[in-house]
MOPAC internal coordinates of N, CA, C and O (Angstrom, degrees):
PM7 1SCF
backbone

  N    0.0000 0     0.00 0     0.00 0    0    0    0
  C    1.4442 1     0.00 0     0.00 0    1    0    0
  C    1.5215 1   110.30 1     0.00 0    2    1    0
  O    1.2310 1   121.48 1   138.50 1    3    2    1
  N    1.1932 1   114.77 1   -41.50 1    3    2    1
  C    1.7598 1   118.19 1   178.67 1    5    3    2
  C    1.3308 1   101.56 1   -53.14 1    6    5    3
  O    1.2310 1   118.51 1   118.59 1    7    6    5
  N    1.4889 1   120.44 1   -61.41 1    7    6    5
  C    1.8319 1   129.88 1  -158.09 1    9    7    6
  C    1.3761 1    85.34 1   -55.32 1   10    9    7
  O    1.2310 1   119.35 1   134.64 1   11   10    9
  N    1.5229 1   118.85 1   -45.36 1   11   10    9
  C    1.6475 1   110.69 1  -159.50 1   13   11   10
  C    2.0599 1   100.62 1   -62.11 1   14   13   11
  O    1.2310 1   128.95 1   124.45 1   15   14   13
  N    1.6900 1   100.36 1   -55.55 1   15   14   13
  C    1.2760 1    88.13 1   175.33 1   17   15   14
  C    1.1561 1   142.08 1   -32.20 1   18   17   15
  O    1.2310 1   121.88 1    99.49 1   19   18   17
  N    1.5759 1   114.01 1   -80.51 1   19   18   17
  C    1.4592 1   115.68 1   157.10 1   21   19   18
  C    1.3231 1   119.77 1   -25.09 1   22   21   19
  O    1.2310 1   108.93 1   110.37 1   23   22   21
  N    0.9068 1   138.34 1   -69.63 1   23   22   21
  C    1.5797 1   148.43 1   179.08 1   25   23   22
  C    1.1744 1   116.95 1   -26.54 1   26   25   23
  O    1.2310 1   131.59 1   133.81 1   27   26   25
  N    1.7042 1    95.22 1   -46.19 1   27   26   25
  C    1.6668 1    97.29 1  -173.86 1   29   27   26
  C    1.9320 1    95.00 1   -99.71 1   30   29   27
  O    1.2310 1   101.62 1   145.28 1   31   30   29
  N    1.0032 1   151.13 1   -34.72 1   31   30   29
  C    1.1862 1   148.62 1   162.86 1   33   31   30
  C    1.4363 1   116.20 1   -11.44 1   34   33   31
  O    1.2310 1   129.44 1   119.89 1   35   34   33
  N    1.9207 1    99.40 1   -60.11 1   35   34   33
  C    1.3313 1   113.26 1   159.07 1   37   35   34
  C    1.2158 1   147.16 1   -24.50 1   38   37   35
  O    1.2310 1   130.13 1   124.63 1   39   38   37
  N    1.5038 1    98.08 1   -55.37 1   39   38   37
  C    1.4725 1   116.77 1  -175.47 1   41   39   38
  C    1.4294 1   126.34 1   -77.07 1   42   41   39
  O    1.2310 1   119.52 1   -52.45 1   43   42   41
  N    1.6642 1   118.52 1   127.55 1   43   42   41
  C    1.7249 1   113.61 1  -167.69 1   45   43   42
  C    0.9628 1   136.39 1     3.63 1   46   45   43
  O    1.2310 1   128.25 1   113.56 1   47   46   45
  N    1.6013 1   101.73 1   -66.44 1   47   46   45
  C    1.4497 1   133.39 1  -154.07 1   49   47   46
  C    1.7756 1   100.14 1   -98.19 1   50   49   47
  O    1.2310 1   123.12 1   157.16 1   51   50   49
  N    1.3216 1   111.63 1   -22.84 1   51   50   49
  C    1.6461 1    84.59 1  -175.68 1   53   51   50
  C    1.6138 1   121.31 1   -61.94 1   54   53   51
  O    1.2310 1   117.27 1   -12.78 1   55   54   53
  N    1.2557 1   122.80 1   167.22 1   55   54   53
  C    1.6913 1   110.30 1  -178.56 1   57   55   54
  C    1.5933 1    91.67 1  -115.25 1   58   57   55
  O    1.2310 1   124.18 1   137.18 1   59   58   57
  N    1.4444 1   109.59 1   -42.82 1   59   58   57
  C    1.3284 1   124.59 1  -147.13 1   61   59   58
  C    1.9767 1   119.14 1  -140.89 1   62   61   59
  O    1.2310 1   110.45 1   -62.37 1   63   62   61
  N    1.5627 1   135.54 1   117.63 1   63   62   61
  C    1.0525 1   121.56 1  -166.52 1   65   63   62
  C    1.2515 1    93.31 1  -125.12 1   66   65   63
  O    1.2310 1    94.37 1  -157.03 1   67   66   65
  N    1.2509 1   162.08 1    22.97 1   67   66   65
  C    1.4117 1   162.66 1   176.55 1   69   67   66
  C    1.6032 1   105.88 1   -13.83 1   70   69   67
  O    1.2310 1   124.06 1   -46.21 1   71   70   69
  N    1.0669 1   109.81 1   133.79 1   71   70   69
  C    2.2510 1   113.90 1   156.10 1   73   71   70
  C    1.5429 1    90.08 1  -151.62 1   74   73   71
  O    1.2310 1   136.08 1   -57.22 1   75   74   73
  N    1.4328 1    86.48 1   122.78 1   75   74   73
  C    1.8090 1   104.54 1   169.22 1   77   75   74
  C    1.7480 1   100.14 1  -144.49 1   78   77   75
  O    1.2310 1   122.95 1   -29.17 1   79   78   77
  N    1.0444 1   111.96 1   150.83 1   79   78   77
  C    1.4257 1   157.71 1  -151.14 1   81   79   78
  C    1.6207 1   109.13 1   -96.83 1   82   81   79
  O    1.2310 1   118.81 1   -63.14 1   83   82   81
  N    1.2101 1   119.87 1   116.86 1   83   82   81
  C    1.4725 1   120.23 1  -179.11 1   85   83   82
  C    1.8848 1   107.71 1   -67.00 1   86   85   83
  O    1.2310 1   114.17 1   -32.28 1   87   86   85
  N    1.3678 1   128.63 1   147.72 1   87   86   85
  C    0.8458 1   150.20 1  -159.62 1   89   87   86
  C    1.6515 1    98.50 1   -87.08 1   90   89   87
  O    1.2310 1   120.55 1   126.28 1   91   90   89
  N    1.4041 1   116.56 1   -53.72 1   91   90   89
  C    1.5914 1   137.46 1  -174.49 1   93   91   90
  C    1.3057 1    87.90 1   -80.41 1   94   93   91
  O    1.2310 1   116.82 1   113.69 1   95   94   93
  N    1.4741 1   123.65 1   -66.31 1   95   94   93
  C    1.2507 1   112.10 1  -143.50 1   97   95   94
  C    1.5863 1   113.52 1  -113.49 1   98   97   95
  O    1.2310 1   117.01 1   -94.98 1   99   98   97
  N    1.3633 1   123.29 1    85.02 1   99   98   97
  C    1.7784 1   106.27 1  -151.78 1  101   99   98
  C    1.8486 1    99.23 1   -77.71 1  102  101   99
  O    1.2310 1   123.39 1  -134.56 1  103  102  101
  N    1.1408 1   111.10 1    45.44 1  103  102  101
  C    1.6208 1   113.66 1   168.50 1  105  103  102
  C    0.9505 1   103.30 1  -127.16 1  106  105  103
  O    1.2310 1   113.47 1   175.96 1  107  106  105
  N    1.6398 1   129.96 1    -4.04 1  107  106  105
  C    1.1256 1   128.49 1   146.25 1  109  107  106
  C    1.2769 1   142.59 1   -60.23 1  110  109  107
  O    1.2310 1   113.30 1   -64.41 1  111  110  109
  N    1.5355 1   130.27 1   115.59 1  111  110  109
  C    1.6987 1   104.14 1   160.38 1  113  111  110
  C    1.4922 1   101.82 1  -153.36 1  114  113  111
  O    1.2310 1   125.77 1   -19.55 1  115  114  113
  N    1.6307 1   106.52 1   160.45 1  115  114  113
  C    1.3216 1   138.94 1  -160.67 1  117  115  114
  C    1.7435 1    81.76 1  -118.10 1  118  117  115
  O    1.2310 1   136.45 1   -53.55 1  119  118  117
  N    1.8814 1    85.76 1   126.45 1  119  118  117
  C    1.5576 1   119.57 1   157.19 1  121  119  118
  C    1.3518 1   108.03 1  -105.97 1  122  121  119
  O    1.2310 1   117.86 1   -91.94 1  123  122  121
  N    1.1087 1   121.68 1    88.06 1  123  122  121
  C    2.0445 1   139.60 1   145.89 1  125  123  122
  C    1.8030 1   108.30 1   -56.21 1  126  125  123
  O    1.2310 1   138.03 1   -76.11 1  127  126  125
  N    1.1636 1    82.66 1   103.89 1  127  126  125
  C    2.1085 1   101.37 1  -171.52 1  129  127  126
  C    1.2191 1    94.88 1  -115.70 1  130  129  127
  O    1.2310 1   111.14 1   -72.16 1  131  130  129
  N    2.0743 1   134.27 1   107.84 1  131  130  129
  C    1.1264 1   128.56 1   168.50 1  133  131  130
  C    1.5181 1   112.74 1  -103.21 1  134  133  131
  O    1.2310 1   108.04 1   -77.20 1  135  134  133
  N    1.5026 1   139.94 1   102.80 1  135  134  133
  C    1.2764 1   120.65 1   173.82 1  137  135  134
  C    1.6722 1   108.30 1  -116.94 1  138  137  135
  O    1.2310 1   133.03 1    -4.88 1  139  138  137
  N    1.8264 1    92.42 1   175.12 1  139  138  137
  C    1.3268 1    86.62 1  -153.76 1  141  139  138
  C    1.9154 1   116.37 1   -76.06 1  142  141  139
  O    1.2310 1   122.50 1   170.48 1  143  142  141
  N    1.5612 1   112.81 1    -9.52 1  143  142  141
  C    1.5223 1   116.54 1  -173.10 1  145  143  142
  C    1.1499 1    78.48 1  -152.62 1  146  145  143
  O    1.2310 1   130.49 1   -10.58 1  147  146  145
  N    1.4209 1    97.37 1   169.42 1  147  146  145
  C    1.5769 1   126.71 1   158.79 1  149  147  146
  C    1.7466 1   106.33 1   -78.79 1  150  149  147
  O    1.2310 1   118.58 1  -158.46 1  151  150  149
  N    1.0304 1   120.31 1    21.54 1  151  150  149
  C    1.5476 1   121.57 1   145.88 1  153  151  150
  C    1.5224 1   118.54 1   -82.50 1  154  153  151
  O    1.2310 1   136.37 1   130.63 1  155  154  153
  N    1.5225 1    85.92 1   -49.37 1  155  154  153
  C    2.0255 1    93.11 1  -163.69 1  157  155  154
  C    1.6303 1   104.16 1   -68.39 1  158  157  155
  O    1.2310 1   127.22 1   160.39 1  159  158  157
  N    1.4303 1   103.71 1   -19.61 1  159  158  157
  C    1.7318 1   109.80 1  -170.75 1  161  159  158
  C    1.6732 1    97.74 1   -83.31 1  162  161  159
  O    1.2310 1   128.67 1   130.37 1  163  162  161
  N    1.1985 1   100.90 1   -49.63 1  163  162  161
  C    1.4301 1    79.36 1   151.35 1  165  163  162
  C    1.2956 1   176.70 1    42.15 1  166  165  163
  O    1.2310 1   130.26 1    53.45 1  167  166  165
  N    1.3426 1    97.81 1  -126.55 1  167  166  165
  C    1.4498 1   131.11 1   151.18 1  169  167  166
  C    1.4373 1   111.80 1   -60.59 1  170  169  167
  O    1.2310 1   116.52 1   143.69 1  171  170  169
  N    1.4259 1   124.23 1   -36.31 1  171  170  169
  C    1.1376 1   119.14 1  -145.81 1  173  171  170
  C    2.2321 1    96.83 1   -70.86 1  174  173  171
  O    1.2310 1   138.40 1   137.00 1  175  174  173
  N    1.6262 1    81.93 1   -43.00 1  175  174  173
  C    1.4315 1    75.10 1   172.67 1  177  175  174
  C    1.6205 1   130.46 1   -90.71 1  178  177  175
  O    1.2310 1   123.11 1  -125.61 1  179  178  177
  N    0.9550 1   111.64 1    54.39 1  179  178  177
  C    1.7458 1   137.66 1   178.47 1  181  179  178
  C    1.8437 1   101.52 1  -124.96 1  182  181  179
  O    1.2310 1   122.05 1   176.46 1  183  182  181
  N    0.9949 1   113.69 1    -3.54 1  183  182  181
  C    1.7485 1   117.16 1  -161.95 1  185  183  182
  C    2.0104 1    88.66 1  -101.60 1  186  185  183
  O    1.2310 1   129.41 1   -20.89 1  187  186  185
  N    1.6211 1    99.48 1   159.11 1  187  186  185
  C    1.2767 1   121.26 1  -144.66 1  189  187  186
  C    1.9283 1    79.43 1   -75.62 1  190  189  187
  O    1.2310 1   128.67 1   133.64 1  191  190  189
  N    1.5536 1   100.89 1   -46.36 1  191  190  189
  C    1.7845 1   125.18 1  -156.61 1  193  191  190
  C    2.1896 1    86.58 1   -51.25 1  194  193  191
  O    1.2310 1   135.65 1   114.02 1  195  194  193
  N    1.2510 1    87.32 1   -65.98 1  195  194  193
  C    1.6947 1    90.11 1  -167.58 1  197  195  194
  C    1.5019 1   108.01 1   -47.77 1  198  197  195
  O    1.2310 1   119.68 1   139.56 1  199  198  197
  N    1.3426 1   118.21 1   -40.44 1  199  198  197
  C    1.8616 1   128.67 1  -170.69 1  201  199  198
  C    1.4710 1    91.40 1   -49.05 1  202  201  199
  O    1.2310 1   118.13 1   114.07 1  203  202  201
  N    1.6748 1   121.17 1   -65.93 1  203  202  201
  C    0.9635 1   121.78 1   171.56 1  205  203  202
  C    1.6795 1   154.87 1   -44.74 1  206  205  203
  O    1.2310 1   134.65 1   136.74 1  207  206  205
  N    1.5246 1    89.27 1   -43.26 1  207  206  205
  C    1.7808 1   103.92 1   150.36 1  209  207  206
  C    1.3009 1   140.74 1   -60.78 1  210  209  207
  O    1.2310 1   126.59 1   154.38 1  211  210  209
  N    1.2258 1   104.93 1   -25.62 1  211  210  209
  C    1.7976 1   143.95 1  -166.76 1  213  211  210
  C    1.8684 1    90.68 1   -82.03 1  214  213  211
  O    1.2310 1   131.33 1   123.84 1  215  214  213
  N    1.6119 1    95.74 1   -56.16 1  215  214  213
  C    1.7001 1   100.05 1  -179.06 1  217  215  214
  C    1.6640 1   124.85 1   -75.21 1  218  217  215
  O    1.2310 1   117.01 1   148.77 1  219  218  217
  N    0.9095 1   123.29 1   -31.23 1  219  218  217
  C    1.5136 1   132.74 1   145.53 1  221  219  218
  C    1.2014 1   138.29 1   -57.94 1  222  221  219
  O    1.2310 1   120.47 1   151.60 1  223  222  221
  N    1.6413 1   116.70 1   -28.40 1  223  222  221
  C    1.4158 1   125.78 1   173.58 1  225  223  222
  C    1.4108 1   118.50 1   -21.02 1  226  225  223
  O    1.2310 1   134.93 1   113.63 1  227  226  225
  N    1.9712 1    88.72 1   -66.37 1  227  226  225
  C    1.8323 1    97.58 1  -157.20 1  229  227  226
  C    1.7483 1   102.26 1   -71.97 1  230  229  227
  O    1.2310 1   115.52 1   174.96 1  231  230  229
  N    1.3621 1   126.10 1    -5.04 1  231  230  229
  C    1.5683 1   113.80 1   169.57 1  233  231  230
  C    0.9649 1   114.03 1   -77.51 1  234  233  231
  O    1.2310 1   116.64 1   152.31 1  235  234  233
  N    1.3534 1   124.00 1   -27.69 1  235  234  233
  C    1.4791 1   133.15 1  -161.87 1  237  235  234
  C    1.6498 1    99.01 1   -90.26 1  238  237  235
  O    1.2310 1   113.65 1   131.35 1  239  238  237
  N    1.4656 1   129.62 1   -48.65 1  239  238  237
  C    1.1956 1   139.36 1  -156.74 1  241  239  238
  C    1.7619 1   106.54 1   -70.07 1  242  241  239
  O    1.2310 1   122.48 1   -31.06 1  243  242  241
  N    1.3466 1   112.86 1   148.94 1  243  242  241
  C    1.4235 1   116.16 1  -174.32 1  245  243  242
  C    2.0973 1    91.32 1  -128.55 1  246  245  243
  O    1.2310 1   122.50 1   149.96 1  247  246  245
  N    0.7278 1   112.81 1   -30.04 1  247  246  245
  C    1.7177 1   120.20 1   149.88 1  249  247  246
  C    0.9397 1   115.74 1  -124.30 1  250  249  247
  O    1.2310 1   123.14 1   -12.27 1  251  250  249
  N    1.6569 1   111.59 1   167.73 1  251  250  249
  C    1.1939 1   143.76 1  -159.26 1  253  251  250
  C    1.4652 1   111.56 1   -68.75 1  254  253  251
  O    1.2310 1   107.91 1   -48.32 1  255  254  253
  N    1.3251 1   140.19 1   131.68 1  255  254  253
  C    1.2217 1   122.22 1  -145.51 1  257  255  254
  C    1.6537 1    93.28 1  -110.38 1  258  257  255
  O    1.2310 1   117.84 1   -60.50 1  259  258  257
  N    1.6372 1   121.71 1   119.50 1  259  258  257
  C    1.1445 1   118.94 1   174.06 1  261  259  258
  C    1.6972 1   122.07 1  -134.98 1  262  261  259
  O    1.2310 1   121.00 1   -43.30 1  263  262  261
  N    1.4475 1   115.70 1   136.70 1  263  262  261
  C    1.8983 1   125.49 1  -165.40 1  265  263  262
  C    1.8960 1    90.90 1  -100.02 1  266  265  263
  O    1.2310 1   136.20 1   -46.86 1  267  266  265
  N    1.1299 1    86.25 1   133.14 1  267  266  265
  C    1.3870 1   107.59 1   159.13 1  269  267  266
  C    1.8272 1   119.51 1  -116.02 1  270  269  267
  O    1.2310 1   118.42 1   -38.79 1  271  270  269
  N    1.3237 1   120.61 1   141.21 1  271  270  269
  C    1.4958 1    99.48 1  -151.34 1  273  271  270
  C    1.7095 1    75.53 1  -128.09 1  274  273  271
  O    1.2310 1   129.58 1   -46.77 1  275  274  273
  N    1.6668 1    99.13 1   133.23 1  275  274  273
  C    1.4851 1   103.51 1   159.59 1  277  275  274
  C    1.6331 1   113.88 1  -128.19 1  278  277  275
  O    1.2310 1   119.45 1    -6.55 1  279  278  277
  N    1.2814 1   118.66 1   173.45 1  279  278  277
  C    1.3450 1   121.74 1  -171.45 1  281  279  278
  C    1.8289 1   100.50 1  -111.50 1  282  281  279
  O    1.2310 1   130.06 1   -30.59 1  283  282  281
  N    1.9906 1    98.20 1   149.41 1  283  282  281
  C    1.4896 1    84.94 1  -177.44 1  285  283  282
  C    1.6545 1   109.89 1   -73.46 1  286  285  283
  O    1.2310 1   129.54 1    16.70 1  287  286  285
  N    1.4756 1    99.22 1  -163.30 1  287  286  285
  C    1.5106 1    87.84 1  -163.02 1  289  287  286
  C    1.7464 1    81.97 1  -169.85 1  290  289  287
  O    1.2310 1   116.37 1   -47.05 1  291  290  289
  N    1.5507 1   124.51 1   132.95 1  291  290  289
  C    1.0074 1   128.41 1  -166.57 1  293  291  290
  C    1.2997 1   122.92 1  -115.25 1  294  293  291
  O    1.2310 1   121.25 1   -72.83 1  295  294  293
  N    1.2759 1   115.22 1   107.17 1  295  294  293
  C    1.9295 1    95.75 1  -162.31 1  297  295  294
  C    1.7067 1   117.30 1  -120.36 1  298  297  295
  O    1.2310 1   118.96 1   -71.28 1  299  298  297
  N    1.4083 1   119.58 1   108.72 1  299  298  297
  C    1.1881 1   135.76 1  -129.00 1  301  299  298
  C    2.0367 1    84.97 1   -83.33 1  302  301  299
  O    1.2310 1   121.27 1   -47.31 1  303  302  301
  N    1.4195 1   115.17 1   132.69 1  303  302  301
  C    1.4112 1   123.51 1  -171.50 1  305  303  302
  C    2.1693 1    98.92 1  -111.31 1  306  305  303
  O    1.2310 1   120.76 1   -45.69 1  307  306  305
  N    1.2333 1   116.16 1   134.31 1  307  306  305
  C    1.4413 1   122.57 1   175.51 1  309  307  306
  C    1.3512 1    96.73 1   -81.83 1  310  309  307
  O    1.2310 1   107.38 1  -116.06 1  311  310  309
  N    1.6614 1   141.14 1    63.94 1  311  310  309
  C    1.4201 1   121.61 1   168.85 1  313  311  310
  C    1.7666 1    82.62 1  -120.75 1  314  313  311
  O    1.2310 1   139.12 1   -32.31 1  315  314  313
  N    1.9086 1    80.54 1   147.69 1  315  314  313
  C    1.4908 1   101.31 1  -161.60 1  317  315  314
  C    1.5128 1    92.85 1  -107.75 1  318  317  315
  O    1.2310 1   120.10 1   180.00 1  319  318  317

């Protein structure tokens, strides 16, 4: 997961590579992937780092590994 991080950190388009750790469950963790289009996302999985993460997953994984994709969303705050 790190090699993947860095890797993708690297790349143009990433904005954002987050891995944090469940609180309950420390065999848990959430990959937060922010890029800038559905180009750079992409690409991202055309890169050597992801081929590799992609191939290790299912040893590493204790569930089924699933992305949910949301869009940003901008929400304008009145602090002066």
């Amino acid at each position: 997961i790190l090699a993947d991080q860095e890797g993708s950190l690297a790349e143009p388009g990433c904005v954002r590579f987050d891995v944090v750790r469940s609180v309950d469950d420390p065999n848990e963790l959430l990959i937060w992937e922010v890029y800038l289009d559905e180009e750079a996302a992409a690409f991202h999985k055309t890169t050597p780092h992801y081929a590799a993460f992609k191939e290790q997953m299912p040893a590493m994984a204790s569930k089924v590994r699933y992305a949910d994709r949301y869009e940003g969303v901008s929400i304008p705050t009145d602090k002066a």
